[in-house]
N, CA and C of each residue as an Amber inpcrd file, in Angstrom:
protein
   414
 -80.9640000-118.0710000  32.0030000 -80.1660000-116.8710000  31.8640000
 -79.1860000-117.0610000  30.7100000 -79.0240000-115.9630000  29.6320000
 -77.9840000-116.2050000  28.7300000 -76.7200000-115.6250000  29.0930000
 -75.4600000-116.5700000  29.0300000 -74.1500000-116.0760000  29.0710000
 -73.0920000-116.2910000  27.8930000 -72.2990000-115.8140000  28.2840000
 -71.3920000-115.9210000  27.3750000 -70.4160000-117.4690000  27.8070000
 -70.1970000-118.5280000  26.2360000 -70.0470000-119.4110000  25.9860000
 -68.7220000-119.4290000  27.0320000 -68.3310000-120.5850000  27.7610000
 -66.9850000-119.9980000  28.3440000 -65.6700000-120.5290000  27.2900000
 -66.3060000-121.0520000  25.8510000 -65.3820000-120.8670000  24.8510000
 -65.1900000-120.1360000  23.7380000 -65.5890000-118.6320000  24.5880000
 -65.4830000-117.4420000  23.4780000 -65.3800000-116.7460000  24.8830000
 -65.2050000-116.6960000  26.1020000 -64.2730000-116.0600000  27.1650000
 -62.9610000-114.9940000  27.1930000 -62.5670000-115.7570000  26.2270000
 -61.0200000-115.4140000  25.7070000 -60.9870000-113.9900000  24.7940000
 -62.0070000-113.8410000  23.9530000 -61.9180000-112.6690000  23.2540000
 -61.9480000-111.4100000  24.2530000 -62.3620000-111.7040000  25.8070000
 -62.2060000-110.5700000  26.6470000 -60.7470000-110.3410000  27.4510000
 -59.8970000-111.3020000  27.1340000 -58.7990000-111.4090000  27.3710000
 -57.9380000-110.4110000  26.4300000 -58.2840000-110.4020000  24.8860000
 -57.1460000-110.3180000  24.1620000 -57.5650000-109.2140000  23.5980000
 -57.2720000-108.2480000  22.9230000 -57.4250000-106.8650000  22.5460000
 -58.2670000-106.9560000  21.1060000 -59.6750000-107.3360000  21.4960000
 -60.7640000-107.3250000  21.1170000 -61.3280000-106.1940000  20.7730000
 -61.5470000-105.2910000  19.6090000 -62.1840000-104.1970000  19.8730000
 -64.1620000-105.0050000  19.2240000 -64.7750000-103.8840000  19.9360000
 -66.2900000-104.4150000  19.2920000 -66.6300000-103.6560000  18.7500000
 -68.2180000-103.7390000  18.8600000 -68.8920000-102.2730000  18.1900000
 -69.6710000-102.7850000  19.1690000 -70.1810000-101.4280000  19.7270000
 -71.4640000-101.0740000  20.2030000 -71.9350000-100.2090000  19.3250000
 -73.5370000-100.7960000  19.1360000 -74.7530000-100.3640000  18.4320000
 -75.4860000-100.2480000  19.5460000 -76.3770000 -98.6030000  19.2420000
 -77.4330000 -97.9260000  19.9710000 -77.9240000 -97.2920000  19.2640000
 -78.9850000 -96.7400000  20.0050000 -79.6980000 -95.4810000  18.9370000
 -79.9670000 -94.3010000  19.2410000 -80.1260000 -94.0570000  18.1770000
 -80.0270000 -91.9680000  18.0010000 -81.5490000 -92.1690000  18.5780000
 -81.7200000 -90.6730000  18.6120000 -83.2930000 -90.1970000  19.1190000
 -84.1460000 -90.3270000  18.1670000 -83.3340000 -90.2650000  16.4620000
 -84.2420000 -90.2550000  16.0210000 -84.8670000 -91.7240000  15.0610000
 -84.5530000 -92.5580000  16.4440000 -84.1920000 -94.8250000  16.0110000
 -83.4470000 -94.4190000  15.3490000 -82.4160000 -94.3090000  14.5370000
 -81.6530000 -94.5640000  13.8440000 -80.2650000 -95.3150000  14.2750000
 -79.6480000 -96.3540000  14.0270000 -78.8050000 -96.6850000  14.8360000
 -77.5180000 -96.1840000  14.7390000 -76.4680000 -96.0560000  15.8950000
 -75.2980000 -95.6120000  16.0830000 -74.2610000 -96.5480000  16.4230000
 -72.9380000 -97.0540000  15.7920000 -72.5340000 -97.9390000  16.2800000
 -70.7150000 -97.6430000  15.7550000 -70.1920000 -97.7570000  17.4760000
 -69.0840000 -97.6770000  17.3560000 -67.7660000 -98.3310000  17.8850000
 -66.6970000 -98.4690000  17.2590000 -66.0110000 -99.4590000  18.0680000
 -65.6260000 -99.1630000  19.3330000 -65.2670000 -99.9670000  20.2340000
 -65.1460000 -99.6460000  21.9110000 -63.9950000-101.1380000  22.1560000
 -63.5760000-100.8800000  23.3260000 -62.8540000-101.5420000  24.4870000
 -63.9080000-102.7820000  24.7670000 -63.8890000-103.9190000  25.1670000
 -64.8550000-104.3810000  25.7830000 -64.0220000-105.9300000  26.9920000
 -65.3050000-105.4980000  27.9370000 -64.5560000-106.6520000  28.7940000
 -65.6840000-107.1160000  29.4570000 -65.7300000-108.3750000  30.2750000
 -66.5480000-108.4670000  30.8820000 -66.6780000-109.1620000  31.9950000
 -67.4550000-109.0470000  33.0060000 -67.6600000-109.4980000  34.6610000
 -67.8890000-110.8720000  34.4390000 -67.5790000-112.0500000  34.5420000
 -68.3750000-113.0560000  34.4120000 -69.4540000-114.2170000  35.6470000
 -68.7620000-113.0760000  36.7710000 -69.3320000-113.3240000  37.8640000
 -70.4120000-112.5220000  37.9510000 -70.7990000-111.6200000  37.4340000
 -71.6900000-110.8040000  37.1610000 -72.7710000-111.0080000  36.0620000
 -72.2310000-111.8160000  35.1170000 -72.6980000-111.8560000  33.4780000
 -73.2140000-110.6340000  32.7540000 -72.2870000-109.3680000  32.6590000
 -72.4130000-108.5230000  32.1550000 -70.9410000-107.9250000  31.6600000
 -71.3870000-107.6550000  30.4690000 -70.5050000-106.8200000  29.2160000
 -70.3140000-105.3590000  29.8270000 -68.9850000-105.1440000  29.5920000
 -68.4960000-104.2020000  30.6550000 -67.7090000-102.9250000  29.3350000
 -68.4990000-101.6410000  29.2440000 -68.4440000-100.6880000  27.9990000
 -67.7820000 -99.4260000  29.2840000 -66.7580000 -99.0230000  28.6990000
 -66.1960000 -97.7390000  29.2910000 -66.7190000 -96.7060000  28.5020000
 -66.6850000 -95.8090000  29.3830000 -66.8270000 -93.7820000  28.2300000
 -66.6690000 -93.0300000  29.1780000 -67.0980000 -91.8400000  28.4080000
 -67.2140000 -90.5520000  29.1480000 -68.1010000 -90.0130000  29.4620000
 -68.6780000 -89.6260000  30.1970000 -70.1770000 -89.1900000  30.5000000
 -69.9060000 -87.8600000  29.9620000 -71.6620000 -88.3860000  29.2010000
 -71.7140000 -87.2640000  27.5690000 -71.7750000 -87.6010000  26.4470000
 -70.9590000 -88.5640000  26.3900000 -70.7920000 -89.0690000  24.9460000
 -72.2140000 -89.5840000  24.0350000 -72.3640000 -89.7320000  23.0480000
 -73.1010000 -90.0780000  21.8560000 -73.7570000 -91.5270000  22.9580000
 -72.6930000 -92.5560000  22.9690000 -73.1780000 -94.2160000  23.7400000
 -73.8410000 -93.6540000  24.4980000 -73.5720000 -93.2990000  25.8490000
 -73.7320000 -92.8280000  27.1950000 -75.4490000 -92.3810000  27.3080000
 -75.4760000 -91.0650000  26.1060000 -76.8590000 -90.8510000  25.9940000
 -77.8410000 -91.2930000  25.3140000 -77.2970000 -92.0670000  24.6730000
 -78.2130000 -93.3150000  23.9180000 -78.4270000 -94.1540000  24.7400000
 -77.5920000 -94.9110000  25.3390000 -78.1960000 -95.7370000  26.6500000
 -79.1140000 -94.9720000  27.4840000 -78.8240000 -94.0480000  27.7630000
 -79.5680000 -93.6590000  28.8540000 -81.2450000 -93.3920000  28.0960000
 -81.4490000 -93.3330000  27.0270000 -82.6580000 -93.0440000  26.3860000
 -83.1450000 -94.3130000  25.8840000 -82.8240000 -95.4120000  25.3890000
 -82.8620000 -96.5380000  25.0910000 -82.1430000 -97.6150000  25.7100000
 -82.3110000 -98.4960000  26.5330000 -81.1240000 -99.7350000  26.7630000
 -80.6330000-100.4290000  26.4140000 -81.8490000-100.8280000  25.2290000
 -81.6060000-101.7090000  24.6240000 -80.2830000-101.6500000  23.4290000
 -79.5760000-102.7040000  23.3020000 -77.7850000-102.6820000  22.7350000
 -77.3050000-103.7130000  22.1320000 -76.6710000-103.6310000  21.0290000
 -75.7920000-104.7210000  20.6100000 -74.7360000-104.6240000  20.2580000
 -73.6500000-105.7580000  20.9710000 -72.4780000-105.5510000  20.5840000
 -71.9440000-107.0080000  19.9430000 -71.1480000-106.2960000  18.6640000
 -70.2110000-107.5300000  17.7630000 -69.0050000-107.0840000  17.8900000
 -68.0450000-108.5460000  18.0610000 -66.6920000-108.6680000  17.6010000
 -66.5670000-110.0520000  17.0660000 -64.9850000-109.6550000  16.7690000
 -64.1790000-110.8300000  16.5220000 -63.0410000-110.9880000  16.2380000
 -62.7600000-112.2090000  16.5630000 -61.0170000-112.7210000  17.2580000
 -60.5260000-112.1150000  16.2510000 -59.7190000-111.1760000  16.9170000
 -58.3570000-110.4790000  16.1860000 -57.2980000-111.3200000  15.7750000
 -57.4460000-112.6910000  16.4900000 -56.5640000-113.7310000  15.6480000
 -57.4300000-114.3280000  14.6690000 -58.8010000-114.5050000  14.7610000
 -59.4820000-115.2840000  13.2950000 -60.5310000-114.7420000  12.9570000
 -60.6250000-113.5700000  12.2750000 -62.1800000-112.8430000  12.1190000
 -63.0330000-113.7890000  11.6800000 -63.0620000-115.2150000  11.4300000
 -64.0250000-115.7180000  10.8830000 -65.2000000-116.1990000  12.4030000
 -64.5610000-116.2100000  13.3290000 -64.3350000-116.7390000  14.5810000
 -65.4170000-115.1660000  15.5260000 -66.2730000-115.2610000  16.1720000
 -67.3130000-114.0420000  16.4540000 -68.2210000-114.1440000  17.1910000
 -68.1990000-112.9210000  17.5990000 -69.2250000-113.2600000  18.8370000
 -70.3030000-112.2720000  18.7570000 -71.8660000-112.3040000  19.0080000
 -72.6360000-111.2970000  19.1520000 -73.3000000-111.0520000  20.2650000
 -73.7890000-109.9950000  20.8000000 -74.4950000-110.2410000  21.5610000
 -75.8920000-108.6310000  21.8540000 -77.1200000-109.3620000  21.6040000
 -77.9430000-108.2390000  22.0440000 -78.4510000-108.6500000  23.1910000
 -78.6540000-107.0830000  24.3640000 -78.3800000-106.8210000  25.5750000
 -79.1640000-105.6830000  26.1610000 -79.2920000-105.4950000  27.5150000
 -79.4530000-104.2170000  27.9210000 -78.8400000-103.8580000  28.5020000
 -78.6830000-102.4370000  28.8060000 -78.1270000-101.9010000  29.6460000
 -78.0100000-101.5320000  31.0410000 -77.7580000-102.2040000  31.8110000
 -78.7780000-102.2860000  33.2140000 -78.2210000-101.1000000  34.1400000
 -76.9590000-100.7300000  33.8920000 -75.9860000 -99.9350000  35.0750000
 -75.4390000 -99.1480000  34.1400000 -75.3870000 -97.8700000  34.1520000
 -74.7440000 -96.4310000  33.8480000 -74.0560000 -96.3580000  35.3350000
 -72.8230000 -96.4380000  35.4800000 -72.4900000 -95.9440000  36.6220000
 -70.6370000 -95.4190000  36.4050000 -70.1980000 -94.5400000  37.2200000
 -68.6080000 -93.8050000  38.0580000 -68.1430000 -94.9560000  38.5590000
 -69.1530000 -95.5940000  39.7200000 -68.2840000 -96.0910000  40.4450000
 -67.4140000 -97.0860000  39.9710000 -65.9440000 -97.2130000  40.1730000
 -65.4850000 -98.1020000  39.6630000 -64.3390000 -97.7020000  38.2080000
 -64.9260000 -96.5700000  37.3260000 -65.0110000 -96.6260000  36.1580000
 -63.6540000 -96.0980000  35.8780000 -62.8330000 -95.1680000  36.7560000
 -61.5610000 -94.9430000  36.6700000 -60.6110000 -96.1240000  36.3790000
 -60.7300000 -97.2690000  37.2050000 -60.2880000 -97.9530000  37.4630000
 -60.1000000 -99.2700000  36.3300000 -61.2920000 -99.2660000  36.1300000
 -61.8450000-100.2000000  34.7900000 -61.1880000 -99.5270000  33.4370000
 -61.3300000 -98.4260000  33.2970000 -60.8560000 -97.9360000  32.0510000
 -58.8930000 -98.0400000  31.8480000 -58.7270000 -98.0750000  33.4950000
 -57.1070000 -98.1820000  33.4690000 -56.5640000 -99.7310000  33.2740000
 -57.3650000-100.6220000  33.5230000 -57.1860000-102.1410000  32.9830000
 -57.5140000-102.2390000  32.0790000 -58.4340000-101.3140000  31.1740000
 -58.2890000-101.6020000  29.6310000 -57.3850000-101.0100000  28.8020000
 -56.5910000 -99.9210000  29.4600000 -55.3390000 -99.5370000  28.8090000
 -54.8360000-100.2190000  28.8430000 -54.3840000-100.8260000  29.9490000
 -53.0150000-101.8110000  30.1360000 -53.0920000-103.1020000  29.2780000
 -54.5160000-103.3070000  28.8240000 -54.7010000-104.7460000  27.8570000
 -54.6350000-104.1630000  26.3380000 -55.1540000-103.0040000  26.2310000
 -55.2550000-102.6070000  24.8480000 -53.9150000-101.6930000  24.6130000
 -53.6300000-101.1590000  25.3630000 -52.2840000-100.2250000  24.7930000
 -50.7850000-100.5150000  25.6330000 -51.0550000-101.6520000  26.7390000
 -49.9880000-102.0150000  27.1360000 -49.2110000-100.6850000  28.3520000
 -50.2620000 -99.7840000  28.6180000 -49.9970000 -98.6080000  29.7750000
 -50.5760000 -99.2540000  31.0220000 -50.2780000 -98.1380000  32.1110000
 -50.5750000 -98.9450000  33.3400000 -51.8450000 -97.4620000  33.9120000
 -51.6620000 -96.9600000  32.6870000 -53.2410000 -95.8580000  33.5230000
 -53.5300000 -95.0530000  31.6470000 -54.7430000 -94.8760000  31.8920000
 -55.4970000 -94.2690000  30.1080000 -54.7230000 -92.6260000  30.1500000
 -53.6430000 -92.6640000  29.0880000 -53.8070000 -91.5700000  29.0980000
 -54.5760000 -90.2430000  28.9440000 -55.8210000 -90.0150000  28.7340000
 -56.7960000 -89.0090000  28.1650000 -57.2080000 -89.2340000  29.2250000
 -56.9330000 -89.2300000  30.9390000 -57.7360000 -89.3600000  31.9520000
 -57.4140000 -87.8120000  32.1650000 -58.3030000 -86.9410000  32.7850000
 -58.1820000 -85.4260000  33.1960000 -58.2780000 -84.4320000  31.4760000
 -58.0600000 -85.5050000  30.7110000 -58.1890000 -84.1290000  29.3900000
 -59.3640000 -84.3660000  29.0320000 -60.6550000 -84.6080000  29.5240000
 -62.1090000 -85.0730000  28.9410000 -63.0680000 -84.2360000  30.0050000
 -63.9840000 -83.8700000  28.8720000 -64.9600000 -83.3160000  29.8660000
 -65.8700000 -83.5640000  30.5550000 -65.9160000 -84.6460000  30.7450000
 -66.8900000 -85.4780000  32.1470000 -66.1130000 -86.3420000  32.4330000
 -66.6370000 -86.9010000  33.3610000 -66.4300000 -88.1850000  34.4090000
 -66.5440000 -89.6920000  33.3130000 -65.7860000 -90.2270000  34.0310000
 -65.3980000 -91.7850000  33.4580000 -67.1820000 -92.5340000  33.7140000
 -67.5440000 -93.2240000  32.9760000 -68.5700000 -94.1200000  33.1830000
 -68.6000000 -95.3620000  32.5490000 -68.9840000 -96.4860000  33.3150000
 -69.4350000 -98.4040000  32.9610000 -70.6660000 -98.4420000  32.7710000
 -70.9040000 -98.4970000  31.2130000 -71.8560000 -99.0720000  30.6240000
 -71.8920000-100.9500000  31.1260000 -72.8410000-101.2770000  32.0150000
 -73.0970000-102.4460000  32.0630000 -74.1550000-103.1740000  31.5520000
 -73.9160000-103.8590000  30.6030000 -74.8170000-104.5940000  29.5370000
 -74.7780000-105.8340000  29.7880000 -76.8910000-106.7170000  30.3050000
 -77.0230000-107.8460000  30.6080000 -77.1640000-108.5930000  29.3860000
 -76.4270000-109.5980000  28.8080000 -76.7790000-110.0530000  27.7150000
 -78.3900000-110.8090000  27.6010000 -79.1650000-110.3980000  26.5480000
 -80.5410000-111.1920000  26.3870000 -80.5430000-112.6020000  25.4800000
 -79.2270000-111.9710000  24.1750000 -79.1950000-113.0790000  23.4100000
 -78.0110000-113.1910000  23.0390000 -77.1730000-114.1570000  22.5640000
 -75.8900000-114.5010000  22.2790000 -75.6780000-115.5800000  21.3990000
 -74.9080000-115.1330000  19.8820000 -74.7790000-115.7410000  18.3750000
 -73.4040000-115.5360000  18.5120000 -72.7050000-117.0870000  18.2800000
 -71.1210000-117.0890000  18.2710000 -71.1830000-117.6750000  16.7860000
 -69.9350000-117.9190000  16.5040000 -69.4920000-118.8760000  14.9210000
 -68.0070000-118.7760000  15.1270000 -67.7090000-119.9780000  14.9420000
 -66.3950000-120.3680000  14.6930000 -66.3880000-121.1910000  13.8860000
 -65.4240000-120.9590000  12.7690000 -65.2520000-121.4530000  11.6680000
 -64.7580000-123.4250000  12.0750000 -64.0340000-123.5370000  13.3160000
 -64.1030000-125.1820000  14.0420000 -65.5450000-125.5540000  13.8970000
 -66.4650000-125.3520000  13.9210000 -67.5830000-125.7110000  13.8890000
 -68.4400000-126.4820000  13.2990000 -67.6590000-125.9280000  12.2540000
 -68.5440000-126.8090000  10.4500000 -68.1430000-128.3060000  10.2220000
Protein backbone atom coordinates (compact mmCIF):
# COMPACT_ATOMS: atom_id res chain seq x y z
CA UNK A 1 0.00 0.00 0.00
CA UNK A 2 1.40 3.53 -0.77
CA UNK A 3 1.40 6.22 1.99
CA UNK A 4 2.45 9.20 2.72
CA UNK A 5 6.21 9.40 4.05
CA UNK A 6 5.59 10.16 7.84
CA UNK A 7 8.41 12.79 7.03
CA UNK A 8 6.38 14.92 4.80
CA UNK A 9 3.24 14.47 7.44
CA UNK A 10 3.80 17.90 8.47
CA UNK A 11 2.87 19.72 5.27
CA UNK A 12 -0.80 18.63 6.45
CA UNK A 13 -0.26 20.39 9.52
CA UNK A 14 0.80 23.76 8.19
CA UNK A 15 -1.14 25.89 5.68
CA UNK A 16 -0.21 23.99 2.69
CA UNK A 17 -2.18 24.96 -0.23
CA UNK A 18 -1.99 22.16 -3.29
CA UNK A 19 -3.32 21.75 -6.55
CA UNK A 20 -5.65 19.33 -7.46
CA UNK A 21 -5.48 18.15 -11.07
CA UNK A 22 -8.57 16.44 -12.82
CA UNK A 23 -10.16 16.37 -15.92
CA UNK A 24 -12.53 18.14 -18.06
CA UNK A 25 -14.88 15.93 -20.22
CA UNK A 26 -13.15 16.83 -22.80
CA UNK A 27 -9.39 14.89 -21.06
CA UNK A 28 -8.17 18.01 -20.82
CA UNK A 29 -6.78 18.66 -17.47
CA UNK A 30 -8.09 21.04 -14.71
CA UNK A 31 -6.08 21.96 -11.85
CA UNK A 32 -6.63 24.04 -8.94
CA UNK A 33 -5.34 25.15 -5.74
CA UNK A 34 -7.30 23.69 -2.65
CA UNK A 35 -7.02 23.20 1.25
CA UNK A 36 -5.59 19.82 1.79
CA UNK A 37 -5.41 17.48 4.75
CA UNK A 38 -5.27 14.14 5.42
CA UNK A 39 -6.65 10.90 7.45
CA UNK A 40 -3.65 8.96 8.15
CA UNK A 41 -5.46 6.34 9.79
CA UNK A 42 -7.32 6.07 6.81
CA UNK A 43 -4.44 6.80 4.18
CA UNK A 44 -6.40 9.15 2.29
CA UNK A 45 -5.98 12.82 1.07
CA UNK A 46 -8.79 14.68 2.36
CA UNK A 47 -10.16 17.63 -0.61
CA UNK A 48 -13.13 19.87 0.62
CA UNK A 49 -15.82 21.68 -1.97
CA UNK A 50 -19.02 22.31 -2.86
CA UNK A 51 -21.13 20.02 -4.51
CA UNK A 52 -21.17 21.26 -8.13
CA UNK A 53 -18.13 22.53 -8.50
CA UNK A 54 -15.73 22.02 -11.64
CA UNK A 55 -13.41 19.19 -8.94
CA UNK A 56 -16.55 17.57 -7.64
CA UNK A 57 -17.74 16.76 -11.26
CA UNK A 58 -14.65 15.79 -12.57
CA UNK A 59 -14.21 13.32 -9.91
CA UNK A 60 -17.27 12.06 -10.22
CA UNK A 61 -16.62 11.35 -14.10
CA UNK A 62 -13.03 10.37 -13.75
CA UNK A 63 -11.23 9.39 -10.32
CA UNK A 64 -8.43 9.30 -11.26
CA UNK A 65 -6.26 12.67 -9.52
CA UNK A 66 -3.23 14.36 -8.75
CA UNK A 67 -2.28 16.45 -6.22
CA UNK A 68 1.12 18.73 -5.74
CA UNK A 69 2.42 20.91 -3.04
CA UNK A 70 5.00 22.38 -1.22
CA UNK A 71 6.38 23.50 2.09
CA UNK A 72 5.36 26.98 2.37
CA UNK A 73 8.47 27.17 4.46
CA UNK A 74 10.85 25.59 1.57
CA UNK A 75 9.31 25.28 -1.91
CA UNK A 76 12.22 23.33 -2.86
CA UNK A 77 10.94 20.73 -0.34
CA UNK A 78 7.43 18.73 -2.17
CA UNK A 79 5.29 16.41 -2.24
CA UNK A 80 3.23 14.60 -5.08
CA UNK A 81 0.86 12.43 -5.20
CA UNK A 82 -1.33 10.51 -7.98
CA UNK A 83 -4.53 8.95 -6.56
CA UNK A 84 -8.08 8.06 -6.77
CA UNK A 85 -10.85 9.14 -5.65
CA UNK A 86 -12.61 6.62 -3.68
CA UNK A 87 -15.38 8.71 -1.49
CA UNK A 88 -17.46 11.78 -2.75
CA UNK A 89 -19.25 12.19 0.35
CA UNK A 90 -21.52 15.21 3.08
CA UNK A 91 -20.97 13.21 5.67
CA UNK A 92 -18.66 14.80 7.82
CA UNK A 93 -17.85 17.63 5.36
CA UNK A 94 -19.25 20.62 7.38
CA UNK A 95 -17.13 19.83 9.88
CA UNK A 96 -13.89 19.12 7.97
CA UNK A 97 -14.12 22.26 6.05
CA UNK A 98 -14.43 24.16 9.57
CA UNK A 99 -10.91 22.64 10.70
CA UNK A 100 -9.54 23.83 7.62
CA UNK A 101 -10.53 27.31 8.32
CA UNK A 102 -9.24 27.34 11.58
CA UNK A 103 -5.67 26.03 10.10
CA UNK A 104 -5.76 28.12 7.01
CA UNK A 105 -7.45 31.36 8.09
CA UNK A 106 -7.13 31.04 11.80
CA UNK A 107 -11.42 31.13 12.19
CA UNK A 108 -13.22 28.69 14.19
CA UNK A 109 -16.06 27.97 11.34
CA UNK A 110 -15.60 28.80 7.06
CA UNK A 111 -17.11 31.73 6.54
CA UNK A 112 -18.91 31.14 2.97
CA UNK A 113 -20.85 28.31 4.87
CA UNK A 114 -24.81 29.04 3.89
CA UNK A 115 -23.72 31.59 0.98
CA UNK A 116 -22.99 28.54 -1.60
CA UNK A 117 -25.18 26.72 -3.60
CA UNK A 118 -24.85 23.18 -2.64
CA UNK A 119 -23.88 21.16 0.12
CA UNK A 120 -20.31 20.85 1.57
CA UNK A 121 -18.49 17.66 0.13
CA UNK A 122 -14.92 15.29 1.01
CA UNK A 123 -13.24 14.45 -1.86
CA UNK A 124 -11.38 11.32 -0.52
CA UNK A 125 -8.32 10.46 -2.47
CA UNK A 126 -6.44 6.87 -2.06
CA UNK A 127 -2.97 7.61 -2.91
CA UNK A 128 -1.58 5.05 -5.86
CA UNK A 129 1.77 6.78 -6.14
CA UNK A 130 3.83 9.18 -4.09
CA UNK A 131 7.15 11.51 -5.35
CA UNK A 132 8.60 13.66 -2.45
CA UNK A 133 12.09 15.84 -2.80
CA UNK A 134 13.69 17.59 -0.30
CA UNK A 135 16.38 19.54 -1.04
CA UNK A 136 18.18 17.53 2.64
CA UNK A 137 18.43 14.82 0.40
CA UNK A 138 21.21 15.45 -2.02
Amino acid sequence: MTTIPEEFRDLFEKKTFAHLSTLLPDGTPHSVPVWIDYDADENRLLVNTVRGSRKEQNARETAHVAVSMTDPDDPYRFLTVRGEVVELTEEGAVEHVNRLAKRYMGVEEYPRLGEEDGARVMLRIRPNSVTTGDPGDD
